[in-house]
N, C-alpha and C positions, 0 to 999 in steps of 0.2 A: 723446259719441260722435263717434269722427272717419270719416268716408270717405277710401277710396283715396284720389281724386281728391283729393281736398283735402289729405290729407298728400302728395301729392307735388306740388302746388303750394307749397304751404309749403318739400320739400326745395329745389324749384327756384329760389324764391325768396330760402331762406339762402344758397344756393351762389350766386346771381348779389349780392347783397348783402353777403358777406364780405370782410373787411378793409379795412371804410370805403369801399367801394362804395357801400352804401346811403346814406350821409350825403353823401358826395360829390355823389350824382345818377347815378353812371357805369351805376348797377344798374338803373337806369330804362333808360337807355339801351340797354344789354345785354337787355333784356328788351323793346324796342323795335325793337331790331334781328334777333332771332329773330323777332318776328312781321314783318319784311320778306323775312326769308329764305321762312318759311314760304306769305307770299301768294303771291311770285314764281314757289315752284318751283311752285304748282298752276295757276298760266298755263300753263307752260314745260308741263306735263303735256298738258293742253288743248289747246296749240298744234301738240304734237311729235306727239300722235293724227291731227289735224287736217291737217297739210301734213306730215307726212314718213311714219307707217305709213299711213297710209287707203286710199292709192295706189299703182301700182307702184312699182319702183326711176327709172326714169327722168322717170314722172311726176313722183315727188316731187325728183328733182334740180332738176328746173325749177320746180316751187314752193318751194323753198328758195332761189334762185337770185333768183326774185323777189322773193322775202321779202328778202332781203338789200337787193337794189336796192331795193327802195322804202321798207325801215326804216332798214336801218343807211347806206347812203349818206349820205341826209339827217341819220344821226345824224352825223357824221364833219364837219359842218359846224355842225351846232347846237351838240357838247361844247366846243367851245372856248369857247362865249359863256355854257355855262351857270356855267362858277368866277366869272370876270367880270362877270358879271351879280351872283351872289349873295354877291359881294364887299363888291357896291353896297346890298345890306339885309344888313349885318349886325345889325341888330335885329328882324331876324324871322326868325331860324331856325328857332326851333321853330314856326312858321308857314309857314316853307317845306316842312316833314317831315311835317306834316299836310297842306297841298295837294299834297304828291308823295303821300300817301299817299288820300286821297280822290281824284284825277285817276284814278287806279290801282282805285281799286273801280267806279268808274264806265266804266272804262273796260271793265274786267271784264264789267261789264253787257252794251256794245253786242258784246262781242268771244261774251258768247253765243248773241247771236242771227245773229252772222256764222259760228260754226264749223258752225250747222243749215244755213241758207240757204246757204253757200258765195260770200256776198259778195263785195266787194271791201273793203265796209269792216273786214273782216280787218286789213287791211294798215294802213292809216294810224292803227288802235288800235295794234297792234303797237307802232306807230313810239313814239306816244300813251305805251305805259306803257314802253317801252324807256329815251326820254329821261326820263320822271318815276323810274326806278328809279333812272339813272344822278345825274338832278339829288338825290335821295334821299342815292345813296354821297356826293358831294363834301359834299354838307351833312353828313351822319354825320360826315365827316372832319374837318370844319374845327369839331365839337363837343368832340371826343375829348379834345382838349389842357383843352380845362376844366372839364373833370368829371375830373381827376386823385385819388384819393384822398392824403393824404399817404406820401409814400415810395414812389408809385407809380412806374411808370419809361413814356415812353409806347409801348414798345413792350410790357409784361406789360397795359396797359389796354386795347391793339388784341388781343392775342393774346385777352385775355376776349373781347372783342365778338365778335371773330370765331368763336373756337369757340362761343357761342353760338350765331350765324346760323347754324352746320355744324351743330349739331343740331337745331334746328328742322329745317332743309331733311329731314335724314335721318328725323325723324320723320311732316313733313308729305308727302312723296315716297310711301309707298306708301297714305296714304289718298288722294291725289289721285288713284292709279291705279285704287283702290277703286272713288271717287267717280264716273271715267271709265267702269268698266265698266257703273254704273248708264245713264248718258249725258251725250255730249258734252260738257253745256251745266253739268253737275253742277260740276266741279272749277272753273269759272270763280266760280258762286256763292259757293262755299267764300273764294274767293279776294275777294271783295266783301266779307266778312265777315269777312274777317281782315282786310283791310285799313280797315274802319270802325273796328275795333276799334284800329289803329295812328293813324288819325287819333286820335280820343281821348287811345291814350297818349303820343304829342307832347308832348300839352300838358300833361305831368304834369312834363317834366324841370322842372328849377330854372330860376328866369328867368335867371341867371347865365350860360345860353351864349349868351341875346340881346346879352347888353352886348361892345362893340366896344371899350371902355376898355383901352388899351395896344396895342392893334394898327394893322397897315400891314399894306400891300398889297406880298405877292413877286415877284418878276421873277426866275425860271429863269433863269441863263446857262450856256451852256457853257462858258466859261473869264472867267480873273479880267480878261480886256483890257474884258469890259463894267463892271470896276470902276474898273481900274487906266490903261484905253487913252481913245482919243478921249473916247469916249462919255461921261466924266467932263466934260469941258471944255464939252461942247456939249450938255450934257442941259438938257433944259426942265422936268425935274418932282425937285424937289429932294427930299430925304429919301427917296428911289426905294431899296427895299435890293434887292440879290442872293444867289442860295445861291452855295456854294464850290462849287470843282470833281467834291470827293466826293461831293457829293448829288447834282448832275449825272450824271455817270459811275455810281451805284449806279441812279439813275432808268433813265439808259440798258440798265441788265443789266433790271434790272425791266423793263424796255417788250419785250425779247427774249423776258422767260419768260412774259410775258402774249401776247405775238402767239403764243408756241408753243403757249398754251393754247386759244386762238382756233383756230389753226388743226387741232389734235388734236381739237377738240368738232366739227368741221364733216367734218374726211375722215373721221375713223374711224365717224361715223354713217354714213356712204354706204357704204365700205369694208369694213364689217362689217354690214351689209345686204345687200351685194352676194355679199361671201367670209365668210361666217362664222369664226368659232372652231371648230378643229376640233371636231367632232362633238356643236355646240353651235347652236341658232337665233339668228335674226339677234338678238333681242329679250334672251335669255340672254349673248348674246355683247356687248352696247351693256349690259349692266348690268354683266356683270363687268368692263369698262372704268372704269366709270362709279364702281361700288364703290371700285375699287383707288386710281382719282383721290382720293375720298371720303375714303377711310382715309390717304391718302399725305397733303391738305393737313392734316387734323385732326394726325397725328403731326408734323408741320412747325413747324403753329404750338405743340404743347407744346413742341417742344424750343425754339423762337424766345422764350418765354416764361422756358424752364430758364434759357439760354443770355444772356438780357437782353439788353445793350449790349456782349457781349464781343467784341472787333475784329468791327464787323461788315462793314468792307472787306473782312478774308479769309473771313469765311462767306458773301458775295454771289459771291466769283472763285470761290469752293470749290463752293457749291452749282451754280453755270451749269456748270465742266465737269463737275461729276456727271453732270447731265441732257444733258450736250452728247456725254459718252461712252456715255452710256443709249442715245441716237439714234444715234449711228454704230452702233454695235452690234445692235439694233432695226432698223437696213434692211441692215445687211448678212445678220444670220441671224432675217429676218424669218418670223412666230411668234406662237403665243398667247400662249402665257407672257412671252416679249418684250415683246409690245404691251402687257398688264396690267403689266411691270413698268415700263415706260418712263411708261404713265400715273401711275403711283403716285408714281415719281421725280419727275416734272413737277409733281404736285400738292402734294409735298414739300418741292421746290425753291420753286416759287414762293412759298408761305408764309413759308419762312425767309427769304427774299430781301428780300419785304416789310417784316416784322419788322425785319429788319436794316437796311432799305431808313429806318423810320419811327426806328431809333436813332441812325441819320445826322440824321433832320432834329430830334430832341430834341437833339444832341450840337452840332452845328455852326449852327443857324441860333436866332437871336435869339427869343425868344417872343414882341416883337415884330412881328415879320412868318410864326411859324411854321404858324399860323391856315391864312394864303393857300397860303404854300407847299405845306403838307401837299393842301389843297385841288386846288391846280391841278395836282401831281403825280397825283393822283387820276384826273383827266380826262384827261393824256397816256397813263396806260396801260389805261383804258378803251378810249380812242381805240385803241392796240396791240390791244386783241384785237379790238375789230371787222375791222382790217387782218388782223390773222390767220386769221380767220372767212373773209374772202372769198378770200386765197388757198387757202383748206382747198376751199370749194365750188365753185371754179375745176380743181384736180389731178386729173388722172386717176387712175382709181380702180386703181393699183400702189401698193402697200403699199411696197416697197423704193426706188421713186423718193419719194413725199410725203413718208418720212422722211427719203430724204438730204437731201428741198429743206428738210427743219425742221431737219436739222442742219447745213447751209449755213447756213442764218439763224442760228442759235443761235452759231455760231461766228465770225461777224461780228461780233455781240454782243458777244461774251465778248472777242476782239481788240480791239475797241474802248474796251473799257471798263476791263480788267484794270492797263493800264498805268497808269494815274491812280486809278486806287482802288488801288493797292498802293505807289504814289509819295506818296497822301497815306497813309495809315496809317505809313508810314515816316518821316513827317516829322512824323507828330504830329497832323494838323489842320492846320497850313500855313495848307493854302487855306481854311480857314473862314472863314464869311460876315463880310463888310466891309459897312460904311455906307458908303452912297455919297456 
C-alpha cells in the first residue's frame, strides 16, 4: 500500500536524483537546498507581518529603515570576510552548512519571542540569520563544482539547485502564511524545524566537497594589468591566480541586475502599499509582483539550463538591455501591468545572467582556483543587492522616478560592462584566466 505522501516524495526524489545526480551527491544537495529556500521564506513571512503590515505605511517605512540599518549595514562589512574566511576551512564544509543551518533554527527561536514582545532583539537576529543564510549561499557555491555528475555542465547543476530552492520557496510560502494567521510566533517554529532538519541533511552529502585537493584561492581582477602589470613583479604571494576580464565584466552586469533586484523588493513593497494596483489591495497587489518575479526567475533558469554554455557574453549584454528597456518603459508609462511585467523581466534576466554568469566561470577559470572564485563572486553580488535594498528604502514613494533611478543604474551597468564581454567573446576567450 503506498500513500500520497510518500509517492510523491519518491517522484521528488527521482526528479532530484536523475541523471547521476544521485550518485554524484548533487541530489543531496538539491534537496538540501530546497529545505534552505523553504526555512528562509517562513522567516521572511514572520518578519514581513511583523515590521512592514502590523503597522501603518510610515510606521513601517521607519522600521524597515531600521531593519536595514542595523541588519544589513553590518552585513555589508561582515560579506566580504565571510568567502575568506571559509576559504580558510575548506574541510568543513558540510560543517559549515549545518552550523549556518542550526545558527538559523535557533535563531528562529529567539526571533519568536521578539515578533510577541516587540523587542529589539528583533533586530540583531535578523542580522544573526541574514549573515548565516548568506555564509549558507557561498558555501553552497563553492560545493556545486564537485558534486558534478558526469557530463554535467556547471551551469545545468546551478539551474537544478536552483529551481529546486524556487519550488520549495513556492510551496512553503503560502503555508507560512497559513501558519502566520494561526499566530505570529507559528511560522518562525516551522522554520526551526525545517531548518533542524537541513542540519542533519548537511551531513548526508559525500565527504568529497570537504576535500581541498587541487584547489587555490581566487583573486577578482578587473583587467589583466593585475596579471600582466606591476603587480607581477612585486607580488609577495606566489601561485596567486586571477579571473580574466570576461568573468570580471559578466560579474559586473550580474552585481547591476542584483542591486536592481534589491532595490525593486524594497520600493515596490512601500510603493504598492502606499498606491496600490489598480483596483487591487495593497497585499493583492505585493503578490502579483511577487508571483510575476516568481515565474520570470523559474522561466530564466529553464531556458539557462536549455541554452547551457551557449555565448553567454551575448546572453548576459542581451538579457541587461531587455530589463534595461523594461525600466525605461515601466517609468515612462508607469502601470500595473508594466510593473508585473518589468518584475518578471528582472527576475528572468537575472537568472540567465547567472547561469550564464557560472558558464564563464566553468569556461575560463581553472578548477583550480574555480571553488573560490565561484565563492567570492557570490558574496559581491549578495553585497549588490543589500546596496540595492537601501537605495529602494531611501526613494520616494513616485513610481516613474524609482524606475528611472533603476534604469539609470541598470544602464551604467550595462555601458560598463558590454564593451569587454563582447571584445572577449570576439576574441575567443583572449583574456582567460592566466597563472600568475
Amino acid at each position: 500500500m503506498h500513500f500520497p505522501v510518500t509517492g510523491t516524495a519518491r517522484g521528488i526524489r527521482k526528479a532530484t536524483h536523475a541523471h547521476g545526480a544521485g550518485e554524484s551527491g548533487l541530489g543531496k544537495l538539491i534537496e538540501l537546498h530546497a529545505v534552505n529556500g523553504a526555512g528562509d521564506v517562513m522567516i521572511t513571512v514572520a518578519l514581513a507581518s511583523t515590521v512592514f503590515f502590523s503597522v501603518p505605511t510610515d510606521e513601517a517605512r521607519g522600521r524597515v529603515a531600521l531593519y536595514l540599518a542595523i541588519t544589513m549595514a553590518p552585513f555589508t562589512l561582515l560579506a566580504p570576510v565571510i568567502g575568506p574566511l571559509l576559504d580558510k576551512l575548506p574541510h568543513g564544509r558540510r560543517a559549515a552548512m549545518a552550523a549556518a543551518m542550526l545558527a538559523r533554527a535557533l535563531l528562529a527561536l529567539v526571533l519568536s519571542g521578539a515578533v510577541v514582545t516587540g523587542s529589539l532583539e528583533l533586530y540583531p537576529a535578523a542580522l544573526g540569520v541574514l549573515v548565516a543564510s548568506k555564509a549558507y549561499g557561498v558555501v553552497r557555491s563553492a560545493v556545486v563544482p564537485r558534486l558534478l555528475p558526469p557530463g554535467f555542465s556547471l551551469v545545468k547543476a546551478n539551474s537544478r539547485v536552483t529551481l529546486g530552492g524556487l519550488l520549495a520557496t513556492g510551496v512553503a510560502a503560502p503555508i507560512g502564511a497559513g501558519l502566520q494567521a494561526v499566530g505570529p510566533r507559528w511560522p518562525l517554529f516551522g522554520a526551526f524545524a525545517i531548518f533542524v532538519a537541513g542540519m542533519f541533511l548537511s551531513f548526508s552529502l559525500p565527504r568529497k566537497v570537504d576535500s581541498a585537493k587541487g584547489e587555490d584561492t581566487a583573486l577578482l581582477a578587473a583587467d589583466e594589468e593585475h596579471v600582466h602589470g606591476p603587480r607581477r613583479r612585486s607580488a609577495k604571494r606566489p601561485g596567486l591566480r586571477t579571473v580574466g576580464i570576461a568573468v570580471t565584466h559578466a560579474l559586473g552586469a550580474n552585481a547591476a541586475l542584483r542591486w536592481l533586484s534589491g532595490f525593486l523588493t524594497f520600493f515596490l513593497a512601500f510603493l504598492l502599499r502606499e498606491h496600490p494596483l489598480t483596483g487591487q489591495s495593497a497585499a493583492v497587489s505585493l503578490g502579483t509582483v511577487a508571483v510575476a518575479a516568481g515565474l520570470g526567475n523559474a522561466l530564466g533558469t529553464s531556458v539557462g539550463a536549455w541554452l547551457r554554455s551557449r555565448a553567454p557574453e551575448l546572453i548576459i549584454v542581451t538579457v541587461v538591455a531587455v530589463v534595461l528597456g523594461a525600466a525605461v518603459v515601466a517609468a515612462a508609462f508607469f502601470g500595473a501591468f508594466l510593473v508585473a511585467c518589468l518584475t518578471a523581466v528582472a527576475g528572468f534576466s537575472q537568472a540567465l545572467a547567472k547561469l550564464s554568469l557560472d558558464a564563464l566561470l566553468q569556461r575560463d577559470v581553472p578548477e583550480l582556483v574555480r571553488t573560490s572564485a565561484f565563492a567570492r563572486s557570490e558574496t559581491l553580488l549578495q553585497m549588490s543587492w543589500v546596496f540595492g535594498g537601501a537605495v529602494g528604502i531611501a526613494m520616494p514613494l513616485n513610481g516613474a522616478l524609482g524606475l528611472s533611478v533603476a534604469a539609470g543604474v541598470l544602464a551604467l551597468g550595462w555601458a560598463t560592462t558590454v564593451r569587454g564581454l563582447l571584445s572577449s567573446a570576439r576574441h575567443g576567450g583572449a583574456s582567460r584566466t592566466r597563472v600568475a
